[in-house]
N, C-alpha and C positions, 0 to 999 in steps of 0.2 A: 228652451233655445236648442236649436238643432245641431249638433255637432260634427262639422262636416272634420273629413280628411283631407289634406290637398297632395298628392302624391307626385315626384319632381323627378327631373334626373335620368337615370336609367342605364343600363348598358345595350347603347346607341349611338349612332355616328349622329344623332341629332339632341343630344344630351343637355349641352349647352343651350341648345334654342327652348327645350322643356323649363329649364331655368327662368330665361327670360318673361316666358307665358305664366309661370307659376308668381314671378314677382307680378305682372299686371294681374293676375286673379288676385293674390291677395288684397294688394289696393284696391281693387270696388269690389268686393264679398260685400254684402249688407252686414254690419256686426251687430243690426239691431234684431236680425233673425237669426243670425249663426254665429257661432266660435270653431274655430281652426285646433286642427294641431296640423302640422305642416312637418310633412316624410319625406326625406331626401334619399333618393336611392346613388347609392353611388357606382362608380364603373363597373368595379368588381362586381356588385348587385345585392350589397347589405345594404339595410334597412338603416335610417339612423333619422330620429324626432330631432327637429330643433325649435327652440324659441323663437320667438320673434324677432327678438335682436340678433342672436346667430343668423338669422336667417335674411337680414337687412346684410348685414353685414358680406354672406357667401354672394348675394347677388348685386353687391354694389359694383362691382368691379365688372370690366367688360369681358363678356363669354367665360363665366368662372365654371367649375365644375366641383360636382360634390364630393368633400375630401372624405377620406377612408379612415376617418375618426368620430369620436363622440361617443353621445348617447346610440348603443344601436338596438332596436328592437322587430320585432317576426309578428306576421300575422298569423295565426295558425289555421291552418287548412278545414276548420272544422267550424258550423257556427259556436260561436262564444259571444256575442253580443258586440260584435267589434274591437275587443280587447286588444289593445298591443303587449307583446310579452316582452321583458329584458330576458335576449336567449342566454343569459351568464348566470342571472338569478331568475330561474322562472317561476319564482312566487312571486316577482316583482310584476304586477299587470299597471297598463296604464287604462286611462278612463273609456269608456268604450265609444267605438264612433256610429254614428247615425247612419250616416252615407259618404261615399269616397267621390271626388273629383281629383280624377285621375289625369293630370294634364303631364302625359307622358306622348313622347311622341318617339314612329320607329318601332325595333325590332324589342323586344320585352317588355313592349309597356300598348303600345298599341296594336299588335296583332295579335287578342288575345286570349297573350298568356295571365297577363294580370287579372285581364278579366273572366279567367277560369279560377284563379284565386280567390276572387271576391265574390263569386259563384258560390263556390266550396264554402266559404267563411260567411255563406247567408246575407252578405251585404249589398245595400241598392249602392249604383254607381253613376256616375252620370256617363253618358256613350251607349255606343253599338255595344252588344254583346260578345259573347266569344267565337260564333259564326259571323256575324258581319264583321266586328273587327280583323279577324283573321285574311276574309274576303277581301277584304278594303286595304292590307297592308301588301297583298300580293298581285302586283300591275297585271300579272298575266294571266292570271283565274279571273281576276275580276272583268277581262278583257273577254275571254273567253264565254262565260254568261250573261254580259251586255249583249254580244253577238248573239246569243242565242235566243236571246228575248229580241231580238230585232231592233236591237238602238244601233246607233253609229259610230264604230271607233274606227280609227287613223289607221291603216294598213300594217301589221308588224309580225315580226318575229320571235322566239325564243332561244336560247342555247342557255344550256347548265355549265359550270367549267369542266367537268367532264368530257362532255362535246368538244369541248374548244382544245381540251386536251389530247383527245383521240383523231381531231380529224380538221384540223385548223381549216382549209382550204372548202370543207363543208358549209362551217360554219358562216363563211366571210363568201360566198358562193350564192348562200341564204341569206344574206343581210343584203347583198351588192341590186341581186334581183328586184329588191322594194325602189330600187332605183335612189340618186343622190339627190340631195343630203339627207343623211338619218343622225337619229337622236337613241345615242346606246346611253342605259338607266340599269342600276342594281332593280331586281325586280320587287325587292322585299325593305324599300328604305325610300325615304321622303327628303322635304326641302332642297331637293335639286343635288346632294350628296351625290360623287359619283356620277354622275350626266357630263355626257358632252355631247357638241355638237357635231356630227363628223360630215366635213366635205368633199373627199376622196377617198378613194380605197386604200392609198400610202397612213390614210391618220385610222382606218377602222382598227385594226388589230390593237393600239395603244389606247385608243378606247375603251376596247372591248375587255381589256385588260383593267383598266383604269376601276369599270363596275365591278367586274369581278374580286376585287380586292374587296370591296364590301356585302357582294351575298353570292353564292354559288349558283344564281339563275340568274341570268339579263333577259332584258325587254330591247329591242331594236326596232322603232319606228322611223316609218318614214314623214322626212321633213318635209314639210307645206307652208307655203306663204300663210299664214294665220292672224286672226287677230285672238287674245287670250281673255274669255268670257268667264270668270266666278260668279257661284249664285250660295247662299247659305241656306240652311237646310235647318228645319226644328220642329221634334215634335216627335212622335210613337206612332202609332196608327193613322192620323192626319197630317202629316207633314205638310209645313208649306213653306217656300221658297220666299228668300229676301229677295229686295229689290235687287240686279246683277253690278258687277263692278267690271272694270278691264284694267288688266295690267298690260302697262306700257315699255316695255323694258330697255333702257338704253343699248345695254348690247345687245348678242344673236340673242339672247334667251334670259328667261328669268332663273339664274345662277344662285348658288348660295351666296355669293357676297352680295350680290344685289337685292337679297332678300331679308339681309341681318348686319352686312359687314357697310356698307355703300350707301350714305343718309341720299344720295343722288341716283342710286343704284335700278331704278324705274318710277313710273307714274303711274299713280293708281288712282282711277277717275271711276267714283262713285257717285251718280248712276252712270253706266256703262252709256254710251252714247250709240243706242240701241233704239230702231221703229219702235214702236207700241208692239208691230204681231213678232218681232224677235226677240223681245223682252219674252214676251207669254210664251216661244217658243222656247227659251231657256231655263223659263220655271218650269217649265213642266215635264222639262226633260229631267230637270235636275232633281225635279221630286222622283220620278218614274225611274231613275238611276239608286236614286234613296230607297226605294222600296223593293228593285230586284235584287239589290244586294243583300238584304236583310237589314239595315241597319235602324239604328232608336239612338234618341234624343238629338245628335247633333251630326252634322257632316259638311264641308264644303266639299260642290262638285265643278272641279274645273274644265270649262269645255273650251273647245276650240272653235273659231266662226271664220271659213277659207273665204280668204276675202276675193277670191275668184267667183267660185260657185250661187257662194250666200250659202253654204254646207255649214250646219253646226256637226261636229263631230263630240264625243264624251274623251277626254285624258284622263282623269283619272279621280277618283275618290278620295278626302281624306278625312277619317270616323274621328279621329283627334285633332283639328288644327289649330293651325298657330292662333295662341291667345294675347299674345304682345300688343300693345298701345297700338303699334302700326300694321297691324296683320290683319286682312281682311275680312274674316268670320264675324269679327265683329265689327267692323266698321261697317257691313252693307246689312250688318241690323238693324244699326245704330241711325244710317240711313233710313231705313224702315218703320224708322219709330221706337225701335227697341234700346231701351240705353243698358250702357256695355251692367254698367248692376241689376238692371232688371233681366237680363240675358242670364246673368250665372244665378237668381232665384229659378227663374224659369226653368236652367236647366236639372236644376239640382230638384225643383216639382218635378220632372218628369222621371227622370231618376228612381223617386221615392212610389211616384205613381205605377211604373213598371214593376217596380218590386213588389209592392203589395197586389198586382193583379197576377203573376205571376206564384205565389206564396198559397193564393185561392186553388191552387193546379192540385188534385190528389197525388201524395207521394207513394202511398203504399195500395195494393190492392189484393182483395178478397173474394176469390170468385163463387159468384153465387149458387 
């Protein structure tokens, strides 16, 4: 039987929503293929195993977060066969894992760093790599090589808080010109954390403040009448795109409480109520965004479709998403044909499959 990891939590302003994803993975894992040990990271960023009933228990309560107690244990940067160590007794090893499914979402868990971790420590993982994840967590690099390979993204800006520090009037000079309304975002963080929607130049500045508070680079696009097109993404070398979904969202935008907090909080209408050639034109965009980013085994890409032009535009990538009952990735699988247990076998094959094609690469060389 294969012994996965499930890894939670994180130190992340999307911490709590990793929770939530981590309890729906658990409930459909096939337990007739695999066993769990289930790793809660908490704020701070110690490691800590819990049981199954611990672990019923932290995520029964609404948006709980992983306490700074317990069992805690370390991966070691080195392979060991998956071993977990107690860093207090380190002759204490726990049983070693096969592969990690890393449902971490945000800044340490999914730009990554983890998955330099689990690199070092020889282990398959499910997700993008440490170059696509990295890619995928940062809106404005990945902005930047979309453009380059000639796909379509929304009009936008950049400033670090540095900028905004040196030269306020620059900054808000550069964002005004995209023209109104703009949509300022932490450049390096998900689930709508940190996003607003600005309709004047009087609300930009306390915007631009607002992202700043959670990464030192902002992304500033400009606003478009839009409609909001997801498409799910699976596979290594062939990827291929789910049937698409739209989210419909009550207020200006799909917000974090609309996304976690708000049971009313949008509509989301799987299959997207999309032509036959707009459907095809969003799978193939959303694979072709899959593959210039570098990214393996899973991704939703969400696009934009200007309900003026008939314009799909790219927003943005996410290498980890939401796994919750009601989070799209798997619902427009699920859609698909894929049911949400046969999704997390699948992904955890491919996972195991990257590993061992990767393992065949020569480490050492001898020149002849």
């Amino acid at each position: 039987m294969i012994h996965v990891g499930i890894i939670f939590g994180g130190r992340s302003g999307e911490h709590e929503i990793s929770l939530r994803s981590a309890q729906s993975v658990v409930a459909a894992i096939d337990r007739q293929r695999y066993r769990i040990s289930l790793i809660g990271i908490d704020h701070a960023g110690h490691w800590h195993l819990f049981n199954e009933e611990g672990f019923r228990r932290l995520t029964q309560t609404h948006l709980t977060a992983v306490p700074q107690a317990g069992d805690e244990v370390v991966l070691a940067p080195a392979p060991s066969g998956g071993t977990l160590i107690d860093p207090v007794r380190p002759g204490t090893a726990r049983s070693g894992l096969d592969v990690v499914f890393p449902v971490l979402h945000g800044t340490y868990g999914e730009d990554g760093t983890v998955q330099g971790l689990l690199d070092l420590a020889d282990l398959p993982y499910v997700g993008a790599g440490v170059l696509g994840s990295a890619i995928g967590m940062d809106k404005d690099v990945q902005k930047r090589l979309l453009q380059a390979a000639g796909l379509p993204v929304v009009p936008f800006v950049t400033a670090t808080g540095t900028e905004w520090l040196a030269n306020r009037e620059a900054v808000l000079a550069g964002a005004i010109g995209l023209g109104l309304p703009l949509f300022v975002k932490p450049a390096n963080l998900g689930s709508s954390v940190g996003v607003s929607k600005v309709k004047g130049r009087e609300q930009l500045a306390a915007g631009i403040e607002a992202a700043l508070a959670y990464d030192n680079k902002i992304v500033i696009e400009k606003g478009l009448a839009i409609r909001e097109i997801e498409c799910a993404v699976l596979g290594n070398e062939a990827p291929q795109a789910s049937i698409p979904g739209e989210i419909c969202p009550r207020s200006e935008f799909y917000s974090y409480e609309a996304k976690y907090i708000d049971a009313d909080g949008a509509t989301l209408k799987i299959p997207a109520p999309l032509s036959p050639e707009q459907t095809a034109v969003a799978q193939d965009l959303a694979v072709r965004v899959f593959q210039v980013l570098e990214c393996a085994g899973m991704a939703r890409v969400d696009l934009f479709l200007d309900g003026t032009t008939g314009t799909f535009y790219v927003n943005e990538i996410n290498t980890i998403p939401g796994f919750t009952t009601i989070s799209m990735y798997p619902k427009m699988w699920e859609a698909s044909g894929l049911s949400y247990t046969d999704l997390i076998s699948r992904l955890i094959d491919l996972a195991l499959q990257r590993h061992a094609q990767r393992r065949r690469l020569k480490r050492t060389y001898a020149p002849s």
